[in-house]
DSSP file (Angstrom, degrees, kcal/mol; ACC not computed):
  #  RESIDUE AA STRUCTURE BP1 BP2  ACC     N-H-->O    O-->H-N    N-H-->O    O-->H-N    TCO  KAPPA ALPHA  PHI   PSI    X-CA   Y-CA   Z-CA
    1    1 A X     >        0   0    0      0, 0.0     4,-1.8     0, 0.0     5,-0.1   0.000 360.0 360.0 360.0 -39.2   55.1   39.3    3.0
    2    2 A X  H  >  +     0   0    0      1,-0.2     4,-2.0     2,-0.2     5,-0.3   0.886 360.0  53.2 -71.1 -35.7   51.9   41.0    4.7
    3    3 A X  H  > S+     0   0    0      2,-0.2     4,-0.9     1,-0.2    -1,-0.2   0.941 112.7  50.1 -68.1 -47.5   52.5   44.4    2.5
    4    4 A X  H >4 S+     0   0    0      2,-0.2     3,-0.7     1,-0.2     6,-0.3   0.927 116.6  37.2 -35.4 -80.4   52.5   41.6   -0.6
    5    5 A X  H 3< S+     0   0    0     -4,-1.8     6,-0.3     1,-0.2    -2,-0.2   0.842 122.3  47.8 -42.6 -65.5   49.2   39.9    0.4
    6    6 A X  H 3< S+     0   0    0     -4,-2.0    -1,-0.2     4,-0.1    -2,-0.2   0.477  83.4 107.6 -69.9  -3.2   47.4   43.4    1.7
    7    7 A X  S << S-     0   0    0     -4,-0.9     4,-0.1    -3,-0.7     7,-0.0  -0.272  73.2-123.7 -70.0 164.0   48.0   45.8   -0.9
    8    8 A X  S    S+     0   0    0      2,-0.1    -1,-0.1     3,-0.0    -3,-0.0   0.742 103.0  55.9 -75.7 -25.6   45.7   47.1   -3.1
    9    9 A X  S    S-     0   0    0      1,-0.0     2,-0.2     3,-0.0    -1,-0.0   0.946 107.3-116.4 -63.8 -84.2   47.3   46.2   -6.6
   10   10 A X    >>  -     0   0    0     -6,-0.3     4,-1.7     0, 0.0     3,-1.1  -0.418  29.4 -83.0 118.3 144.4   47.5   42.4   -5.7
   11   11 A X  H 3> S+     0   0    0      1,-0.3     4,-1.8    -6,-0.3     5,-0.2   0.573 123.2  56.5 -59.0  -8.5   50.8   40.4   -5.3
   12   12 A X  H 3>>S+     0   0    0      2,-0.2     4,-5.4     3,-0.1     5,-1.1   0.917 112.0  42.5 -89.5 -46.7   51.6   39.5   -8.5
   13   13 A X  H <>5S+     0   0    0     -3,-1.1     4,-1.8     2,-0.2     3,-0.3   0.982 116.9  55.0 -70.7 -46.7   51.6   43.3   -9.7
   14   14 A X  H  <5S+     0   0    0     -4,-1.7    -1,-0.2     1,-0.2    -2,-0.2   0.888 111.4  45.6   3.8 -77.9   53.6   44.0   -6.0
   15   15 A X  H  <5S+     0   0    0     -4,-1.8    -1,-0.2     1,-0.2    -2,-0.2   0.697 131.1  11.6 -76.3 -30.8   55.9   41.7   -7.2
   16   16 A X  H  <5S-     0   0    0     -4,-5.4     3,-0.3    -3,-0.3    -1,-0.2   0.473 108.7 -89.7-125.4  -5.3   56.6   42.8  -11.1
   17   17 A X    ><< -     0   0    0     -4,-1.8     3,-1.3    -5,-1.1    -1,-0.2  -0.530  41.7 -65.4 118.1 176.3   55.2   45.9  -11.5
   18   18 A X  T 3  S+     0   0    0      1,-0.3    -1,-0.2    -2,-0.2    -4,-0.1   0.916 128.0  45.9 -74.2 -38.1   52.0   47.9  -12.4
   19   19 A X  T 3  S+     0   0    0     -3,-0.3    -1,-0.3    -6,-0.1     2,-0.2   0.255  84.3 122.1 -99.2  14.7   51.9   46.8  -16.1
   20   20 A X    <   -     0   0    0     -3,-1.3     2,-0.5    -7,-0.1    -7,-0.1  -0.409  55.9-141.0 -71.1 139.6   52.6   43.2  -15.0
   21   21 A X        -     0   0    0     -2,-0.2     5,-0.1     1,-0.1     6,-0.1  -0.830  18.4-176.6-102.8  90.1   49.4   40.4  -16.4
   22   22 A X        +     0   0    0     -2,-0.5     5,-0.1     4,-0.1    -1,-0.1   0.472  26.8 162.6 -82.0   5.8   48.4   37.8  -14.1
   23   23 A X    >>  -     0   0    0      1,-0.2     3,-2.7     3,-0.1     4,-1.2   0.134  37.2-143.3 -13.5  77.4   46.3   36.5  -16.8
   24   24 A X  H 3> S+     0   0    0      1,-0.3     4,-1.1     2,-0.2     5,-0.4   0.586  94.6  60.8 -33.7 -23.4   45.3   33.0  -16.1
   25   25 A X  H 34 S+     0   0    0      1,-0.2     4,-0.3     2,-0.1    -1,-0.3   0.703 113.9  32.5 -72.6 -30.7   45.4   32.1  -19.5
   26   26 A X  H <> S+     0   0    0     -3,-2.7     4,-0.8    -5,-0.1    -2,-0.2   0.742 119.4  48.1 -92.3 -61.0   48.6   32.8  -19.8
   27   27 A X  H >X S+     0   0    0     -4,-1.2     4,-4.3     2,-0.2     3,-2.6   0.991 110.7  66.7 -50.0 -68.6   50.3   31.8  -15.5
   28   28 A X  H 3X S+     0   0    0     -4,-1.1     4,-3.9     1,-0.3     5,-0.4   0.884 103.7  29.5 -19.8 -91.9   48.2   28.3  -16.1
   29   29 A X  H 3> S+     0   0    0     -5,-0.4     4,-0.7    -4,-0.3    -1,-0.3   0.595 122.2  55.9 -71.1  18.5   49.7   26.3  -18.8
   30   30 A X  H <X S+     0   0    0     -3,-2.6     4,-1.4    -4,-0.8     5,-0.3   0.745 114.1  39.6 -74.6 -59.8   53.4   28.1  -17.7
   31   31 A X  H >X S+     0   0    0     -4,-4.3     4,-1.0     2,-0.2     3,-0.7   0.972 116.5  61.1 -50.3 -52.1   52.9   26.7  -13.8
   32   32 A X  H >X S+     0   0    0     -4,-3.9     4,-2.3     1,-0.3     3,-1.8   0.969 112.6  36.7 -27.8 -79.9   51.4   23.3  -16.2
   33   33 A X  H 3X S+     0   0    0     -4,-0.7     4,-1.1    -5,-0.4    -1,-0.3   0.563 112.5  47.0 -79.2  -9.3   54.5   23.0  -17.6
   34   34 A X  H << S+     0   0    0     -4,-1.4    -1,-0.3    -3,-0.7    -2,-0.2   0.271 113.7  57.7 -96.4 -20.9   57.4   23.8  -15.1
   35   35 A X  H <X S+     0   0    0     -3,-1.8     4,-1.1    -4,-1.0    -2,-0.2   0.785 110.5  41.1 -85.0 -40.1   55.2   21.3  -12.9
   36   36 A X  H >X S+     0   0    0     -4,-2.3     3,-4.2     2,-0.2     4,-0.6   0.967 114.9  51.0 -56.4 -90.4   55.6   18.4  -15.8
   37   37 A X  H 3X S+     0   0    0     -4,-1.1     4,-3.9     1,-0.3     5,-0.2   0.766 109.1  54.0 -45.9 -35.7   59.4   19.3  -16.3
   38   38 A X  H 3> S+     0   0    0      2,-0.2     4,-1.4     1,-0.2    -1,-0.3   0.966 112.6  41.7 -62.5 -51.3   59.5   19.0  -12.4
   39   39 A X  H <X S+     0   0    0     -3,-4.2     4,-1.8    -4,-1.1     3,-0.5   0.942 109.9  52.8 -71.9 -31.4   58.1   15.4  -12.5
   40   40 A X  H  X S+     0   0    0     -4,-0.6     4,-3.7     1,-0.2    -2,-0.2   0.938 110.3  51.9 -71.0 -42.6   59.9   14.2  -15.2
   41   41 A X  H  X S+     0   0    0     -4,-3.9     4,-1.6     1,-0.2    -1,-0.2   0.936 112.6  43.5 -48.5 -34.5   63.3   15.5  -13.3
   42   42 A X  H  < S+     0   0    0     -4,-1.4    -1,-0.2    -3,-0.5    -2,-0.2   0.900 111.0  56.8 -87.5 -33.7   62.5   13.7  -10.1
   43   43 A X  H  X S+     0   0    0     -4,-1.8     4,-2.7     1,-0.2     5,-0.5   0.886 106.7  47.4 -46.2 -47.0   61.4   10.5  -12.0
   44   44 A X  H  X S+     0   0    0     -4,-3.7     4,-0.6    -5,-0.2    -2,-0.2   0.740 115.9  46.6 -84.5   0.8   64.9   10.2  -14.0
   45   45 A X  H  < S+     0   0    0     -4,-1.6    -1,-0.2     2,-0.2    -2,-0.2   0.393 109.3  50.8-102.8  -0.2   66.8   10.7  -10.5
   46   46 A X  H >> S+     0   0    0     -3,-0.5     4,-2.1    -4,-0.2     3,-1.2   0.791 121.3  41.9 -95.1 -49.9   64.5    8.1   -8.6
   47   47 A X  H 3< S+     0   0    0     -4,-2.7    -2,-0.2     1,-0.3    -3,-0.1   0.842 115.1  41.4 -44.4 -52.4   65.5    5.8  -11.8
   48   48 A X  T 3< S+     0   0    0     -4,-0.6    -1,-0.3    -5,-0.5    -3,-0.1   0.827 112.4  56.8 -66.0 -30.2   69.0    6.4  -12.4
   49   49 A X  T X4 S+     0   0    0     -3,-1.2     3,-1.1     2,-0.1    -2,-0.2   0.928  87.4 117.8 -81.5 -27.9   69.4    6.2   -8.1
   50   50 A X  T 3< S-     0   0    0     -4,-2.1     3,-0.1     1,-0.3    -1,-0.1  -0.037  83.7  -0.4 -50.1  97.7   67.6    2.3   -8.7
   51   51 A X  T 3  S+     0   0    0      1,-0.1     2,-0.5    -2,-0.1    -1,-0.3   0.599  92.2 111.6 108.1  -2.5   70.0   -0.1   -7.6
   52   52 A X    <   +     0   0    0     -3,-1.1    -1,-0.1     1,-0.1     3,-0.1  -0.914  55.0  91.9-145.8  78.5   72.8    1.7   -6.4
   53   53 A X        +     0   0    0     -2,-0.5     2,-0.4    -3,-0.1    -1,-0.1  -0.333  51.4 108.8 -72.6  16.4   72.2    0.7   -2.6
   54   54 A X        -     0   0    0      1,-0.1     2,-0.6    -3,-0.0    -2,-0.0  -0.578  69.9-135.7 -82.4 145.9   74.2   -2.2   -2.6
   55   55 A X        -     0   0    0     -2,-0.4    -1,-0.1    -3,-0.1    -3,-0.0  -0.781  12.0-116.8-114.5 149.8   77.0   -1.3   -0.6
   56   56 A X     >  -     0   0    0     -2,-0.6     4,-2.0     1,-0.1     5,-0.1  -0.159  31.9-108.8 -61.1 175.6   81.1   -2.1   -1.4
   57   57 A X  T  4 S+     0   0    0      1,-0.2     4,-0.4     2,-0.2    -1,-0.1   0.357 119.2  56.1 -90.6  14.0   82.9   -4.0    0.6
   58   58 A X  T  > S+     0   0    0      3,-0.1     4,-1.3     2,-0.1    -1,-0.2   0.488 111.4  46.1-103.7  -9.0   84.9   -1.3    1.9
   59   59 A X  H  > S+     0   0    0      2,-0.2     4,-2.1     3,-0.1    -2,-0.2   0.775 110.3  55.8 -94.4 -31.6   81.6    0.7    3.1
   60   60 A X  H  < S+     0   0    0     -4,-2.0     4,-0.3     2,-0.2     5,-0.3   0.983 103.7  53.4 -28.3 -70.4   80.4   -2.5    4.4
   61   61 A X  H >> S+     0   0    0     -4,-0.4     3,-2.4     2,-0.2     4,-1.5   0.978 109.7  49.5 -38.9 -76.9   83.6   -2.9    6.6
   62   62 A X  H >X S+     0   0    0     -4,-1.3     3,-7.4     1,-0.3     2,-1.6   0.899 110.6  45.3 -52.1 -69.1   83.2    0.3    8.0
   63   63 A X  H 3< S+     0   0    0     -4,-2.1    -1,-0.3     1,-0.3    -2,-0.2   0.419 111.1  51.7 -67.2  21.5   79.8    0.0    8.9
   64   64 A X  H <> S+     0   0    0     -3,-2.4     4,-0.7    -2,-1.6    -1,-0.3   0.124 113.1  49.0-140.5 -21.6   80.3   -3.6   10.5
   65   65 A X  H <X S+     0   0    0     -3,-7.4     4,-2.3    -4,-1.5    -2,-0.2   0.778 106.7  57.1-108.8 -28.8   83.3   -2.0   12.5
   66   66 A X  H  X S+     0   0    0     -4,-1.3     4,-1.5    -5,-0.3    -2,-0.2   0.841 112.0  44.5 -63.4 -24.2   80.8    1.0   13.6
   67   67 A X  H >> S+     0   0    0     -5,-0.5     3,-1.6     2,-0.1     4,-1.0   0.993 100.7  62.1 -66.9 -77.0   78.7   -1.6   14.9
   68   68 A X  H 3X S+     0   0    0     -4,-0.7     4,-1.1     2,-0.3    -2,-0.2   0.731 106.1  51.5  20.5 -73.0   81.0   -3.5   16.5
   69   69 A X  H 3X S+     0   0    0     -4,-2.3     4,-0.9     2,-0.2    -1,-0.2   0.822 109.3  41.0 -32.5 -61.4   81.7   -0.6   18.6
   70   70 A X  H XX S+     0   0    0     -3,-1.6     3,-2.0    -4,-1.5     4,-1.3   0.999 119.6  46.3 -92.8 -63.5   78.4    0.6   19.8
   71   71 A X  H 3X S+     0   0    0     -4,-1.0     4,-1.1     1,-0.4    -1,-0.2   0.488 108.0  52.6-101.7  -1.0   77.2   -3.0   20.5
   72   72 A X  H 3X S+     0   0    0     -4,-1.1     4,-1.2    -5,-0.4    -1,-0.4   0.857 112.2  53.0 -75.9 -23.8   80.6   -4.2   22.3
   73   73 A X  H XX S+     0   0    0     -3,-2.0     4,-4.4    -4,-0.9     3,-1.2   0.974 111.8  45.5 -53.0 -50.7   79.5   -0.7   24.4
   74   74 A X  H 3X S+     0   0    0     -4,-1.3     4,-1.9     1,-0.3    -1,-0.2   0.868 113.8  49.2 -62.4 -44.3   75.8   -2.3   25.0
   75   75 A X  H 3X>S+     0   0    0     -4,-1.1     5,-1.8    -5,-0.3     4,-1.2   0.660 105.2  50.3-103.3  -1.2   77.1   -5.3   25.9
   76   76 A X  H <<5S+     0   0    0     -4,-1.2    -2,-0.2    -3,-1.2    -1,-0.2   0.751 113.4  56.0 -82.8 -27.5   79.7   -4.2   28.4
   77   77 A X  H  <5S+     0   0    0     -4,-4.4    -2,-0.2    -5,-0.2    -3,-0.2   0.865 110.2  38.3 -14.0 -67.5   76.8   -2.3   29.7
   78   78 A X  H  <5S-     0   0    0     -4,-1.9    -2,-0.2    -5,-0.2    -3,-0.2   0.979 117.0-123.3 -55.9 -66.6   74.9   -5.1   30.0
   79   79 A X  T  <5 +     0   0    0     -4,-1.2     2,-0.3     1,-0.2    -3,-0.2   0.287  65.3 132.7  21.0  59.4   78.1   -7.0   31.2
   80   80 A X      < -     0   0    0     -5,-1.8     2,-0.3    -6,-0.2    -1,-0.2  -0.700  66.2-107.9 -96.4 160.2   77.9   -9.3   28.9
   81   81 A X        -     0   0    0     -2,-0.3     2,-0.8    -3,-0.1    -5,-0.1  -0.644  34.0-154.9 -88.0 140.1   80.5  -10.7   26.6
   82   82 A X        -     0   0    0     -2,-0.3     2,-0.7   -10,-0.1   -10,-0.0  -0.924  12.5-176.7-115.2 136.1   79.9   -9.5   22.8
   83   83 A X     >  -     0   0    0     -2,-0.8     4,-0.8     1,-0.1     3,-0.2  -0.892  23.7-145.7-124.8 120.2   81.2  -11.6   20.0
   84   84 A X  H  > S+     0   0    0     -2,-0.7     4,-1.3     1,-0.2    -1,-0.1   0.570  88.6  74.3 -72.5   2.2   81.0  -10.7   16.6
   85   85 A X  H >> S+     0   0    0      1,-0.3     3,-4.0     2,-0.2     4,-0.9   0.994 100.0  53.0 -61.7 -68.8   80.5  -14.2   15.1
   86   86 A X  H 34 S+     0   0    0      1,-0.3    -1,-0.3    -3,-0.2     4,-0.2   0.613 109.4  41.5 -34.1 -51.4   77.3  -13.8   16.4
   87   87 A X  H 3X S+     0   0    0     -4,-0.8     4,-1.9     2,-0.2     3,-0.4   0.763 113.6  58.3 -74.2 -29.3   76.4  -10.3   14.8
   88   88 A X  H <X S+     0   0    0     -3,-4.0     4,-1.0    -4,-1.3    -2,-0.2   0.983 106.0  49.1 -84.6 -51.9   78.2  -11.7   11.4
   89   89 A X  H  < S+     0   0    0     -4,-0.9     4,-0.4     2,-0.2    -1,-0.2   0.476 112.6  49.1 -34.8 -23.9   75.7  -14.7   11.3
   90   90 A X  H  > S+     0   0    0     -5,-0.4     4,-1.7    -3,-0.4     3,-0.3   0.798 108.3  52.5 -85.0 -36.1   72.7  -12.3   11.8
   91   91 A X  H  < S+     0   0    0     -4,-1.9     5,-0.3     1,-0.3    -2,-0.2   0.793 111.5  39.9 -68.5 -17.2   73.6  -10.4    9.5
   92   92 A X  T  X S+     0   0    0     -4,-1.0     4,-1.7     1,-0.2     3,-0.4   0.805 115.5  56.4 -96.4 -13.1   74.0  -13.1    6.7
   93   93 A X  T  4 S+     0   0    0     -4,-0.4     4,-0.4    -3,-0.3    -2,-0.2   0.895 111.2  42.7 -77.4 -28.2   70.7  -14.7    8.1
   94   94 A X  T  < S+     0   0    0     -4,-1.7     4,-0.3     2,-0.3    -1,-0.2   0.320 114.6  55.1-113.3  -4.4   68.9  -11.1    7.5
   95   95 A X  T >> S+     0   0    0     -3,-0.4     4,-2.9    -5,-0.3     3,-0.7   0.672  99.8  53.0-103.9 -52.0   70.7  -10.8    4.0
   96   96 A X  H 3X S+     0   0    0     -4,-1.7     4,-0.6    -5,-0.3    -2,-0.3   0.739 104.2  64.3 -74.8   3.0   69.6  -13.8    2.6
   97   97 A X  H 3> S+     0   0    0     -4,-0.4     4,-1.6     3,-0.2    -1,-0.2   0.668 109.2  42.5 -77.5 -10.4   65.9  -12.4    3.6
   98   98 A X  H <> S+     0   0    0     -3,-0.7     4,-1.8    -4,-0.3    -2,-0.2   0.857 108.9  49.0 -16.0 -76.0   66.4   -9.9    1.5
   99   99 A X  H  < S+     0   0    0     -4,-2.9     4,-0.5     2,-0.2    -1,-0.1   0.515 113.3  44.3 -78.6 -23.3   67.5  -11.2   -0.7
  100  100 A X  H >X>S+     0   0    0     -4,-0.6     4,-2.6    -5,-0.3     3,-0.9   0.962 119.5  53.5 -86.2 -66.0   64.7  -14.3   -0.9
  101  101 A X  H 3X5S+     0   0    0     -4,-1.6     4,-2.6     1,-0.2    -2,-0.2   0.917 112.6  34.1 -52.0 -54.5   62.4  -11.4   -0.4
  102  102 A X  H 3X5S+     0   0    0     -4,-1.8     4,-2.2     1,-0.2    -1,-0.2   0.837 120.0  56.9 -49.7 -29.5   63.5   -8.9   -3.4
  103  103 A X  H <>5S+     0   0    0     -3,-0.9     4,-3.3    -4,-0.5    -1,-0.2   0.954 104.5  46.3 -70.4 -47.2   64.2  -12.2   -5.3
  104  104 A X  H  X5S+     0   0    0     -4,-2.6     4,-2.4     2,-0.2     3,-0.5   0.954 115.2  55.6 -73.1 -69.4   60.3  -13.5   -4.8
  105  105 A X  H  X<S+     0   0    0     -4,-2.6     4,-1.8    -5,-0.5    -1,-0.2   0.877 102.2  46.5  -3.4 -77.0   59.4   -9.8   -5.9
  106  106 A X  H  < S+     0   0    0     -4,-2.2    -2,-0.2     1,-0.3    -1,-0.2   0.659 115.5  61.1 -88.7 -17.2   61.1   -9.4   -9.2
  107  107 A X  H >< S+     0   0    0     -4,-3.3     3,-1.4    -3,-0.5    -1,-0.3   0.883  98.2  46.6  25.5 -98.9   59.5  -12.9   -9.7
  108  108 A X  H 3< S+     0   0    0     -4,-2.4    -2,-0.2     1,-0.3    -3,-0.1   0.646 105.8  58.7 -91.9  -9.6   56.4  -12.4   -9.5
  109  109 A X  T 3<        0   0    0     -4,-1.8    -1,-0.3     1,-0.2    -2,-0.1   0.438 360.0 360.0 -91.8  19.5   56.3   -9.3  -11.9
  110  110 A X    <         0   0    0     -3,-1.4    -1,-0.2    -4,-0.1    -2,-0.1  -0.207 360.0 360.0 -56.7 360.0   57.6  -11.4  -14.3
């Protein structure tokens, strides 16, 4: 990479040869447009991903038994008793704020 940078040609002609054009006129609106093409991809894959974070109920399950796990671990730690009503009751209290929150959102841009 320092033989690129230090030469005497200059990197672009390094990199493609002596009869190579770095011509701004030309690099500009090429970089311009590959830079467009770039946002527009990353726009239609944040759009298409929009929504799609609801989880099934079979990825739920698992992660509701990977929990489980580590916080019956924490709580024999502790030595305390862990009961999962308790964690299924946070969890619907902390879903319906979501959900009241997302709800009050799409609302108000309405």
């Amino acid at each position: 990479m320092v033989e690129i940078l230090n030469n005497d040609k200059g990197p672009f002609q390094v990199l493609f040869g002596d009869d190579a054009s770095a011509d701004p006129n030309i690099v500009f609106p090429i970089v311009i447009a590959v830079f467009v093409i770039m946002v527009v991809i990353a726009l239609r894959i944040t759009l298409k991903d929009k929504g799609k974070s609801e989880m099934s109920e079979d990825e739920l399950e698992k992660d509701r038994a990977l929990l489980d796990d580590r916080l019956r671990q924490q709580a024999a730690f502790l030595g305390e008793e862990y009961k999962p009503e308790r964690a299924r009751a946070k969890e619907a209290e902390e879903i319906a704020e979501a959900n009241r929150r997302i709800g009050g959102q799409q609302n108000k841009g309405n």
